[in-house]
N, C-alpha and C positions, 0 to 999 in steps of 0.2 A: 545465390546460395543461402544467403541467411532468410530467404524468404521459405525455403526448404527446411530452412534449422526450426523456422518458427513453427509451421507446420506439424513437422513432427513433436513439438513440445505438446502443440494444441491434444495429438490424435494421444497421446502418452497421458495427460490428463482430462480430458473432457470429460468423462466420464460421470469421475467423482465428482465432480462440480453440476453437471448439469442434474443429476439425481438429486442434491442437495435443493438448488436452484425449484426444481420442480415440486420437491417437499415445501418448502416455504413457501412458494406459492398456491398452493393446496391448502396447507395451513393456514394462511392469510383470508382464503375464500372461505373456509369452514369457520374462522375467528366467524369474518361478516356473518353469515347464516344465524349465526348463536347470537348475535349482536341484535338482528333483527326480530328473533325469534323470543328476547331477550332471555335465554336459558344460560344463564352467570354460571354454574362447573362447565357444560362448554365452552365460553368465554375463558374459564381460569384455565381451564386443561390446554387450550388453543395457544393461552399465550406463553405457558410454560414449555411446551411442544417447542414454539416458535425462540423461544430465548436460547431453548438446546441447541436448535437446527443452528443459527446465529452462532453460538460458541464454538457449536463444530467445523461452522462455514470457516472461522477466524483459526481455531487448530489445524484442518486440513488446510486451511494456505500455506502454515508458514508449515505443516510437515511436507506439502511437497517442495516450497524452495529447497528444505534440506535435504531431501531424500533423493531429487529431482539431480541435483548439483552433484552429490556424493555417489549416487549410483552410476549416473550419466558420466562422470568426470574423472571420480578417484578412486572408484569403484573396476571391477572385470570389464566395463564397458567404455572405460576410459583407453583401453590399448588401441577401439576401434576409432573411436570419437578423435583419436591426435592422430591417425592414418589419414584423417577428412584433408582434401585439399582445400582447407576453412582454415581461417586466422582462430587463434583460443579468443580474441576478443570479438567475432562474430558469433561462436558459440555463448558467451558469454551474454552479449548482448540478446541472441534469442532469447534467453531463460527471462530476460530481466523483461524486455517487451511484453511476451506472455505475462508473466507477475502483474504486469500495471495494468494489463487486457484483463484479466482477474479481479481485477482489484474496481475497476471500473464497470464491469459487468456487477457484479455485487452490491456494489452502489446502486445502478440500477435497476436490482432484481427487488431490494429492498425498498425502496420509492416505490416500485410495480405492486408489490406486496401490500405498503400503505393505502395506496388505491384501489388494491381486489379488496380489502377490508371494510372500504367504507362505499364500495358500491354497491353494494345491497343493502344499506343504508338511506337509499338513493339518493337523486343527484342534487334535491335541498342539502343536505350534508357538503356535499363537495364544493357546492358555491358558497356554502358560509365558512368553511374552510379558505378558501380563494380572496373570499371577501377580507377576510380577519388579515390575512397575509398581504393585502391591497392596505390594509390600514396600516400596520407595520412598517410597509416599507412609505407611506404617507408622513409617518410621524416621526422614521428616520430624517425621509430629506428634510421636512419644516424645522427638526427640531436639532435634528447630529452632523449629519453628512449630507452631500450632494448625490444627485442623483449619479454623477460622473465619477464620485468617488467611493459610491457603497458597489458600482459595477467594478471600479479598477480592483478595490481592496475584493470584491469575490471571485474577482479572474486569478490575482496572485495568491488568493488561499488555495482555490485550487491547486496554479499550480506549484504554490508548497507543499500542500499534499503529494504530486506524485513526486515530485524531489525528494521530500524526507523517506516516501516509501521505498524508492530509489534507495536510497543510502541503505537505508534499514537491509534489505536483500543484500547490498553489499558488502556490508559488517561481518554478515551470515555469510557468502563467499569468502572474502576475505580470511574471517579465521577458519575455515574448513581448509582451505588452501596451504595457512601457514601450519596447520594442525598434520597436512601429508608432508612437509616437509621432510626430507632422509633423519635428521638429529631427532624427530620426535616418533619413529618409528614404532613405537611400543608403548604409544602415550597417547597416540593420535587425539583420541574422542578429550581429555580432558586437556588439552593442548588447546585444541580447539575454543571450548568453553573457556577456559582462560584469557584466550586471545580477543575474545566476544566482548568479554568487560572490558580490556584492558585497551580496546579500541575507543570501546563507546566509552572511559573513559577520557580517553585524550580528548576524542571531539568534544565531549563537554567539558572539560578544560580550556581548551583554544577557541569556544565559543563564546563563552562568560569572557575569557579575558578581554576580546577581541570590541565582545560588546559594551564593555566598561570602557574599553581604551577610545570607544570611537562616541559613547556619549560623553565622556570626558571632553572632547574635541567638538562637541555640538554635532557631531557626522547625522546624528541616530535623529537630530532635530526635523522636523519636516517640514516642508518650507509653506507659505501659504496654499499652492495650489496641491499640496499632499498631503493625504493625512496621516496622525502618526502612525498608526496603525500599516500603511502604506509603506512609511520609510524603515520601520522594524522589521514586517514582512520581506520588503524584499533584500532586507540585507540577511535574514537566515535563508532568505533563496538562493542569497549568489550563496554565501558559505556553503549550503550544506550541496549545492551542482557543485562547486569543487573539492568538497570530501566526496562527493559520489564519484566524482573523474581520478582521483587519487588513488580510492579503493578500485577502481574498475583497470589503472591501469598497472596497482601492485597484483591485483586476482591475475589479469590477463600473463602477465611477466610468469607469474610462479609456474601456472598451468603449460605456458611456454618454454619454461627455460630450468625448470626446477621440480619438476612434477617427477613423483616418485610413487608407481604403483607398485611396489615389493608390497 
């Protein structure tokens, strides 16, 4: 079932995303052309085009987390959605899947983009790009880190990356959820927004403190064969996977047990 839920998240947004997607990649190629051609207002017009596309990419994500959640959940389509013989936290976790399948394509579209750009540039460009980056990571290992430890510390930025995006959609559940609450009836939307700070404040509250209390303790220290970079990293990775589990099973609870579509 939640392979169904994700499904229809896909077919409800693809859309707008792949229109976008495809703009930027057109733009990307037309940058190249003018690069080549070397005609500088194509060049400027391209990449101003492209910083738009980029912005809207970054607004239309998070309007459909919200719009996706509040329609789909708390919204007239919420009566059908709690009829599903689906847990609210498999609904829940579709949405959040889709997000990071977003989030990751993006990533990718944008990389894809860098290289429509500089391939009509041709492909001397792209090896001395390749090159310079062969040097980088030359003069990391000789001179910073290990070859073992610039690969651990890029695996766990990753995946602190999808972690923290994680939370982030959270937070955005999370108060939309206590914003339908029955007592905030007539308040919802700014209930909500309220709720948004006053979350993301605690977490950053019980983070600082958390992280003082355990460099205080030498915890945050890293021991030879980690770097620190490593040992800070993965300690805002476990934190912020258990604010994600905390929010995903306060969202799930409400949507379950406390959901109020009047």
């Amino acid at each position: 079932m939640l392979g169904k839920l994700i499904k229809y998240e896909f077919k409800a947004t693809m859309r707008s995303f792949l229109a976008i997607y495809a703009s930027l990649i057109l733009t990307g190629v037309l940058i190249g052309i003018f690069m080549l051609a070397n005609v500088d207002v194509g060049m400027s017009l391209g990449m101003l085009i492209m910083v738009a596309l980029m912005i809207t990419l970054g607004v239309l994500t998070i309007t459909v987390i919200i719009k996706r959640f509040s329609k789909n959940l708390l919204g007239d389509e919420g009566y059908l959605m709690m009829t599903l013989p689906v847990s609210a936290k498999k609904i829940v976790a579709s949405k959040i899947i889709t997000s990071v399948v977003y989030l990751i394509l993006s990533t990718i579209v944008v990389f894809l983009v860098f290289v429509v750009i500089m391939l009509p540039s041709g492909m001397a460009t792209m090896k001395e790009f390749i090159r310079s980056m062969g040097n980088v990571w030359n003069y990391m290992v000789m001179n910073l880190l290990s070859a073992r430890d610039i690969i651990l510390n890029m695996i766990i930025t990753f995946m602190l990356g999808i972690v923290d995006y994680i939370s982030f959609i959270l937070v955005i559940y999370t108060s939309l959820s206590i914003g339908q609450l029955k007592p905030f009836n007539k308040h919802r939307t700014p209930v909500a927004i309220i709720a948004f700070f006053i979350i993301n404040m605690i977490v950053s509250v019980i983070s600082d403190g958390l992280s003082n209390l355990l460099e205080s303790m030498n915890i945050l220290t890293a021991p030879q064969s980690m770097s620190m970079l490593s040992a800070s990293s993965i300690y805002t990775l476990v934190f912020y996977g258990v604010v994600s589990v905390v929010l995903f099973m306060i969202t799930s609870y409400i949507l379950e047990k406390k959901l109020n579509l009047e």
